[in-house]
N, C-alpha and C positions, 0 to 999 in steps of 0.2 A: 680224702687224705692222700692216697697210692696218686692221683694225678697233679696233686700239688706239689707232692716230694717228689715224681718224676720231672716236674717239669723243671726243679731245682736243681738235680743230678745231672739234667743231661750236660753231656752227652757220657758220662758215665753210664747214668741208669741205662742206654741201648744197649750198652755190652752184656752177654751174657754173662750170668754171675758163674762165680770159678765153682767150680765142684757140682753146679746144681745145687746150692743151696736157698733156702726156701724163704726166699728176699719175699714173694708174695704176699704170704702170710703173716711174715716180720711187718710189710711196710702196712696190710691192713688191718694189724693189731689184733690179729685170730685168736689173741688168748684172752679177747673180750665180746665172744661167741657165745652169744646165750647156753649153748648144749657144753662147750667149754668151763664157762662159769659154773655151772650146774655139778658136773663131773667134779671139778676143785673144789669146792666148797668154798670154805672159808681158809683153810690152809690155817690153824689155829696154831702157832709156833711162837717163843717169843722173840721178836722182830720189831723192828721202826720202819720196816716197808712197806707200805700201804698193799693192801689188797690188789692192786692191778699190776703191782710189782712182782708181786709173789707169782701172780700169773705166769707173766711174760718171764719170769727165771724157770719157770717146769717149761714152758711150750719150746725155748729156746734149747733147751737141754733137749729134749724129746726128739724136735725136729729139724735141729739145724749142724748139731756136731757131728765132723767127721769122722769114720774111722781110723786109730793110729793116731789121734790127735789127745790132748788132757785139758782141761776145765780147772782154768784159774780164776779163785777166788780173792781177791783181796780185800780183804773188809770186812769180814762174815760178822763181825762184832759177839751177838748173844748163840750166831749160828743157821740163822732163819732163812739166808741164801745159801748156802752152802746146804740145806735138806730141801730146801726149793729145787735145786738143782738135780742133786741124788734121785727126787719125785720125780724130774724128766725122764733121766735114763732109766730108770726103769719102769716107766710107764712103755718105753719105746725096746726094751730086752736090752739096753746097751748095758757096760761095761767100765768107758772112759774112765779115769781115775781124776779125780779132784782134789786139788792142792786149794789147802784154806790157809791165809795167812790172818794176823790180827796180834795184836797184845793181851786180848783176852781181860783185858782190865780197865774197871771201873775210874774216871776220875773222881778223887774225892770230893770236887763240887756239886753235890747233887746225888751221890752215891744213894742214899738210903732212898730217896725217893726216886730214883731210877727201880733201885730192888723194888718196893714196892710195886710199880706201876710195872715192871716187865717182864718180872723174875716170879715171886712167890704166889700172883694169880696162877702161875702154870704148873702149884704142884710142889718147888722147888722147896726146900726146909731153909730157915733161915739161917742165916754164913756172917764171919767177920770176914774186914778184910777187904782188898777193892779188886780182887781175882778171879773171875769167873768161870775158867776152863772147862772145870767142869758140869758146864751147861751145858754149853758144847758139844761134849763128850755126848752129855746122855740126851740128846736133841737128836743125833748124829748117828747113835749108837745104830739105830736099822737099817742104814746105810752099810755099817761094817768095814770090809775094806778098800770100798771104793776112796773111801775117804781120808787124805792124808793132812794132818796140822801143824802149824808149825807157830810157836809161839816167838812176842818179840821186835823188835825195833823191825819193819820191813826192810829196811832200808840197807841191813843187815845180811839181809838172802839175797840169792843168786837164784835166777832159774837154769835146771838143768836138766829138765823133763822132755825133752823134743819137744814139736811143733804144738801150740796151745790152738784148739780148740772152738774158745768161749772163754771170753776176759770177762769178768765180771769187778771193778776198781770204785769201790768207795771207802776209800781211804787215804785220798790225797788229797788230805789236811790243810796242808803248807806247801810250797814250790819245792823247798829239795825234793821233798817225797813224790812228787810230780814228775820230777826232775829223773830219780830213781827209777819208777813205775818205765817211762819212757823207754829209758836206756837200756832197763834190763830185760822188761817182758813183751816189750810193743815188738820190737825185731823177731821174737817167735810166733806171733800171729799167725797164722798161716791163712791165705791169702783163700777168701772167699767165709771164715770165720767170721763172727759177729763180739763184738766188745757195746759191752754195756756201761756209758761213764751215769754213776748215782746219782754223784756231786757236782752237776755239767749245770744246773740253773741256783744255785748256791750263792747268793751273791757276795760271800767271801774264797771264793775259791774259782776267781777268772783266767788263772794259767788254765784252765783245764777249755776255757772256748780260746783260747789262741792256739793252746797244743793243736785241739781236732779242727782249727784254723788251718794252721800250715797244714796237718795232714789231709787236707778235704778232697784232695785227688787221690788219696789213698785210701782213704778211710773217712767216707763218707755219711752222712748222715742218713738213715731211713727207718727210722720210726722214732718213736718217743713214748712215755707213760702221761696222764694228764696230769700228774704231780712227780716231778725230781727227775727220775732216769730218762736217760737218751738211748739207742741204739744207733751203733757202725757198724759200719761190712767194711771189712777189708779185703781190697779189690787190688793188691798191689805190695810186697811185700814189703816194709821198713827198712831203710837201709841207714847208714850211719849217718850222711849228710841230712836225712831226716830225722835225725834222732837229733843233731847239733844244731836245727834251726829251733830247735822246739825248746830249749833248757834257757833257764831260764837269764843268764847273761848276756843272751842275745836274742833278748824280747824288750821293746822297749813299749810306754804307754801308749804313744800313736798305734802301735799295730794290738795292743789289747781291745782300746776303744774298736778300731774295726773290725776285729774275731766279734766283739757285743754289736754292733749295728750289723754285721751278718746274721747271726744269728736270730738278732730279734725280728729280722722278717723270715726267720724257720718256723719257731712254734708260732700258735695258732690262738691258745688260749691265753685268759686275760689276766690269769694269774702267772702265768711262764712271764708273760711281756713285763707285767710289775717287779717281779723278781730280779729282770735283765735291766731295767729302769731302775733299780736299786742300785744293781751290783756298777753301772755307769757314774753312780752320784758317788762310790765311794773309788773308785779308780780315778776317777776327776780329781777327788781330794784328797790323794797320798801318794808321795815322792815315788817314782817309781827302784830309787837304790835304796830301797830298807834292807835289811837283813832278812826280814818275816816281811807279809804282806799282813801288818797288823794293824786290819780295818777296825771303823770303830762306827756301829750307823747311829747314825743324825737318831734324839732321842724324839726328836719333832717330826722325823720320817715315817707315813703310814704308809703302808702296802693292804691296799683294799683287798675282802677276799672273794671279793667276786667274780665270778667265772667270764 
């Protein structure tokens, strides 16, 4: 994998990475290290991350954040990344402070059988209501005060933390929110940081391969999970002209399809590639001046799951 995604990068990958941070390990997936694995367990939290996710948010936290830098969470949803992360730092005696954002609440589609299936296996007493903070709260609670939340429309906050660390963004739902994410938190990146997009093989959510499209000399690809998240290093800071190629007024459908034909010759497995083969079937067939990008997939579209 490290010589396929070098050979992708270059001439990026030659340059030494900024700070010394530990692209090695990132790009050969070290947090799926037998004596690694072993050490994590199961990470039993309640989450929608799959277990190699959960990994790569302690190994990242552990050994790739800098000092003086903070660990942005967007997305924490029940809270599962956001102690993935906390488990880094102080696996490694770090400090960093973690900003979690989220609404913290259930939609009522599916609510009870969400609590069911994520919530009351772990414990929790049964709640009205579609609010879940404090899950959260007591998920979080060993953390203490590394940990800071913020409930609520993201789109709403501002970052005003200095330089971020470790992006971690699964929460961009919809293109404004993308559109947000971009603008306000990608310019603190600090350059040789790693940002994790969740929602990057999603195939209702393709502003997010045109965003890390146009950023691909800044913030390029090197590593991936073998379901959902991607990893970038930011090798270059954000500056405004690249925060206004990337919103979404001035994205049109020809440059989406080609962020997805880039991409699909990045990952490797055969479930990423169906995924990306989706998300092409349904960008073909919606205007690109919607208001929302309100796909709808083909109810005759199978996505095989085999690897």
């Amino acid at each position: 994998m490290k010589a396929r995604l070098a050979k992708l990068l270059s001439p990026i990958f030659g340059r030494k990475t900024p700070e010394g941070r530990d692209l090695d390990g990132v790009m050969e997936r070290a947090w799926n290290a037998p004596d690694y694995v072993e050490q994590l367990g199961k990470l039993k939290v309640p989450t929608m991350l799959t277990d190699e996710e959960r990994r790569m948010l302690v190994y990242l936290a552990e050994h790739t954040v800098p000092e003086g830098t903070a660990i942005c969470d967007l997305g924490p949803f029940l809270g599962g990344s956001t102690f993935c992360l906390g488990t880094g730092l102080k696996r490694a005696g770090r400090s960093n402070p973690i900003h979690s954002y989220d609404l913290f609440e259930l939609s009522p589609n599916g609510a009870d059988w969400f609590k069911e299936t994520f919530i009351y296996p772990f414990g929790f007493e049964r709640f009205d209501g579609m609010e879940f903070v404090h899950v959260f709260d007591a998920i979080n609670a060993v953390h203490g005060d590394l940990v800071s939340r913020y409930t609520g429309d993201v789109q709403r906050h501002s970052w005003t933390h200095g330089d971020i660390g470790l992006l971690f963004v699964d929460l961009s739902k919809d293109w404004p929110i993308n559109d947000h994410v971009v603008r306000e938190f990608f310019p603190a990146v600090r350059p040789g940081a790693f940002v994790v997009q969740q929602d990057i093989l999603y195939p209702q959510t393709p502003w997010l391969f045109s965003t890390m499209y146009l950023l691909r000399e800044k913030m390029p690809i090197v590593s991936y999970c073998e379901y959902h998240s991607a990893v970038f290093q930011c090798v270059g800071r954000i500056g405004p002209e690249d925060v206004e190629r990337c919103l979404r007024a001035n994205v049109s459908k020809e440059l989406l399809l080609t962020a997805i034909d880039h991409f699909e010759g990045v990952f490797p497995y055969r479930l990423q590639k169906d995924y990306i083969r989706l998300m092409r079937t349904l960008v073909e067939g919606n205007p690109i001046d919607l208001p929302f990008w309100d796909y709808r997939i083909p109810p005759a579209y199978h996505v095989p799951l085999s690897l």
